[in-house]
N, C-alpha and C positions, 0 to 999 in steps of 0.2 A: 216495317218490313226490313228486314235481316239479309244480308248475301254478304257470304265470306269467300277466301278463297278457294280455287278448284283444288289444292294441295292439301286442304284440311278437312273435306266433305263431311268425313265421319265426326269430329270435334265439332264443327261446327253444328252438328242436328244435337249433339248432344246440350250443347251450351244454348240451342232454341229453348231445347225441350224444358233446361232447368228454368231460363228467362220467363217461359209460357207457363210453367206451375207458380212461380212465385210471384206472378202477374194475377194470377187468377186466386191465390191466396190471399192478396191484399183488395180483391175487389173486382178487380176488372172483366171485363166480360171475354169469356173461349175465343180466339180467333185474332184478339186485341194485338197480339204479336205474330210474325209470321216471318219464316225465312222460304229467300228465293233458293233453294236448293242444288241447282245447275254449277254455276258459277263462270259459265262461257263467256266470251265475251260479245257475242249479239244477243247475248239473254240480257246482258247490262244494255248494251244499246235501246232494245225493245222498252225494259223498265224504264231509262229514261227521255222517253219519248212519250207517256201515260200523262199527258196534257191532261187535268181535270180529274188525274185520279190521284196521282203521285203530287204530293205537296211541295216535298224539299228531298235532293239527294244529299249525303255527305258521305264521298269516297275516302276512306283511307286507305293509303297506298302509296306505288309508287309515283313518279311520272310517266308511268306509260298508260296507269290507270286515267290518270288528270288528262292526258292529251285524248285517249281513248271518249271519255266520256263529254269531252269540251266540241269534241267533232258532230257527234250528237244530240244530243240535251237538247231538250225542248222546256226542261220542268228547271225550276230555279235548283241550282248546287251550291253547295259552300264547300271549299277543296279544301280538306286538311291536309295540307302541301308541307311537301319537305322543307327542312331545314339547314340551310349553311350559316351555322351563325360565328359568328367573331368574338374573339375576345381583345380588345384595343388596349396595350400599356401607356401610358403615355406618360412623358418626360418629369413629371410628380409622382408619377407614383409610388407610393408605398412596395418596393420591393417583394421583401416577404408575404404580405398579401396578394400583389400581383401573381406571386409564383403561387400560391394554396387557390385563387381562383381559375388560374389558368390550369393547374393538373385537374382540381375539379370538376371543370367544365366541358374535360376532356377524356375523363377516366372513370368517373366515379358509375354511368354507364353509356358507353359510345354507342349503343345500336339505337340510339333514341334523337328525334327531329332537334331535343332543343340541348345536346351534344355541343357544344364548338369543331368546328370544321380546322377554323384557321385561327393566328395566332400573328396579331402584327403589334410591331414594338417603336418606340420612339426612336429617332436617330441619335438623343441626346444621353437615352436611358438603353439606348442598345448596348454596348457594350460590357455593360454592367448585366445585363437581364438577360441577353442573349443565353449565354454560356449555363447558367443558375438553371433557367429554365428548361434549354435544351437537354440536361443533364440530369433533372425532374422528370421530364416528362419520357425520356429513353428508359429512367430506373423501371417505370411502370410499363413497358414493354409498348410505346408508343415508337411507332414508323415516324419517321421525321424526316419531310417533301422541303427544301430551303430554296430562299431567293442568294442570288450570289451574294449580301449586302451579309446578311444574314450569316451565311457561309464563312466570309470572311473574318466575321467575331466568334465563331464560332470554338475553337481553338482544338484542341486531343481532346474531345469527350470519349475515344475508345468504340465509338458507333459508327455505322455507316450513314452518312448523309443522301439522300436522295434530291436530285433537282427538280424544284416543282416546275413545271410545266404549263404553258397558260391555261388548260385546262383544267387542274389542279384548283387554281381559283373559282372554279365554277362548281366542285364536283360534292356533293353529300356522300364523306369514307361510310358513316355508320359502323366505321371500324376506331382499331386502335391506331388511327392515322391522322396527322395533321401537318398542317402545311404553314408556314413559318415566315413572315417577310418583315423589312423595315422600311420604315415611313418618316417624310419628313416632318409630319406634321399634324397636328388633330383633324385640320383639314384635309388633308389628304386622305388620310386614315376614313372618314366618311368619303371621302370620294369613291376609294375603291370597295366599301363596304354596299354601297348604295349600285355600282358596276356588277357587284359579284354575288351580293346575298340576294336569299329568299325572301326576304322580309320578315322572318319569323322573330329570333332574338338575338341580339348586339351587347354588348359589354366594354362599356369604360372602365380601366383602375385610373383612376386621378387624385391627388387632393388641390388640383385649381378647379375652384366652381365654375369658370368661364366654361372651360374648358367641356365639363361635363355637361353644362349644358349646352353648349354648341352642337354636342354630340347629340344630344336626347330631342335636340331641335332637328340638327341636319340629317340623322338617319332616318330612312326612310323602312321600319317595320314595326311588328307588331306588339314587341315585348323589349325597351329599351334599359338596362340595368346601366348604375353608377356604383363601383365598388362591389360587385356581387357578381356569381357564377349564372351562368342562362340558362343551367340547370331545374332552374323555377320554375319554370315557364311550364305552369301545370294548373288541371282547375281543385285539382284538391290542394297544390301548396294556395292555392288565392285563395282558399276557403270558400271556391264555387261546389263543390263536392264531386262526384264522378263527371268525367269529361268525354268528351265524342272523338274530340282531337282537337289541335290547332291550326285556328283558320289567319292564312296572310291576305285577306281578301279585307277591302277595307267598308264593305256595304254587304248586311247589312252585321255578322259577328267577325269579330278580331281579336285574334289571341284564343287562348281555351275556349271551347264552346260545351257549354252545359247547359241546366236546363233552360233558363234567362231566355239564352240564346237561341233554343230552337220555339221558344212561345214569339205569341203573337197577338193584337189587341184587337177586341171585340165590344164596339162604343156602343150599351146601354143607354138610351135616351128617352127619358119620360116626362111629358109636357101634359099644357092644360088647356091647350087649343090656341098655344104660341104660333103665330105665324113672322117670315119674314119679311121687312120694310124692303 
């Protein structure tokens, strides 16, 4: 079953109707797909409350959908939840790389969960990275939200600086916006990533191995990178092929959910008049 939003009613009968022919052209029997066409939201409620009929939900959306359908549910969900992910520089790292991951992560397309939100830098590599960066990522027409640390190294990039706010820390832009601080430390840098993320993806640039694995240990989500953009964080870049979205739920998929993800095991047992002791 199918339910899109109420804002695209006519798109969505459309994109049923092509799903349901090319379902039925490879086999499957009339009726095998089915969209809930309403799109209200106690028509969501009603659907996930079909104990014994409805299997699995999987919202994608915003949080108001997540909180919506979390107050109801009766039937198991897998929330493909937003994403506030981080990019972490830390005190090794490779500069020039750190700066092509971080505009990456950040630009190449912001309306998307696994985007970088924030952008935190070593205290020992700030100075050096702040300025480089901030001045990358302004080229490309990004809003930049600063902690005062930040601000301070910041010097004449010619931009306006905006103060991030502690809400800032919390919030998915999905835009061309990102919010900027410095850290004392690798530790640290998981402390507030583990405070403020969604669990979705996190990014170290490092070249100390400790380091990156401290990270890949102490962050707590669902797609952790060393040296790479969280960009990836897709089931066609895993070579899972088409995805439903990405789940930060740690029971029973996480990260991309395809097809893997929504099967389930059905134990065949044939005996010869085994009995047990």
């Amino acid at each position: 079953m199918l339910r899109g939003s109420s804002s695209a009613l006519h798109s969505n009968a459309v994109l049923a109707a092509i799903a349901q022919e090319t379902l039925q052209a490879a086999g499957f029997p009339e009726g095998a797909l089915g969209l809930v066409a309403g799109g209200e939201r106690d028509e969501l409620g009603e659907l996930a409350t079909q104990a014994g009929v409805v299997d699995l939900i999987i919202p994608r959306g915003g949080e108001g959908l997540k909180h919506a359908l979390a107050a109801v549910a009766t039937v198991p969900v897998i929330y493909a939840a937003s994403g506030n992910c981080h990019v972490y520089v830390d005190a090794t790292a490779d500069l020039d790389s750190a700066e092509a991951i971080a505009v990456n992560a950040k630009v190449q397309r912001p309306g998307v969960c696994n985007a970088a939100e924030k952008l935190l830098v070593h205290a020992e590599t700030a100075a050096a990275f702040i300025p480089r960066a901030l001045r990358a990522l302004a080229a490309q027409g990004v809003e930049l939200r600063v902690d005062g640390r930040a601000r301070a190294l910041a010097g004449d990039l010619g931009v306006e600086l905006a103060d991030a706010s502690e809400q800032d820390w919390d919030e998915e832009y999905l835009d061309l916006i990102m919010a900027v601080a410095v850290v004392d430390s690798v530790e640290h840098a998981i402390e507030h990533i583990n405070r403020h993320g969604s669990g979705h993806s996190e990014a170290i640039v490092t070249a100390d191995v400790a380091a990156a694995r401290a990270f890949q240990l102490g962050v707590d989500a669902a797609c952790v990178y060393v040296n790479a953009s969280t960009r990836f964080t897709d089931g066609g870049e895993f070579g899972m092929g088409a995805e439903i979205g990405n789940s930060t739920q740690k029971l029973h998929a996480r990260g991309p959910i395809g097809v893997r993800e929504l099967c389930t095991y059905k134990y065949l047992v044939e005996g010869a008049g085994q009995i047990r002791a």
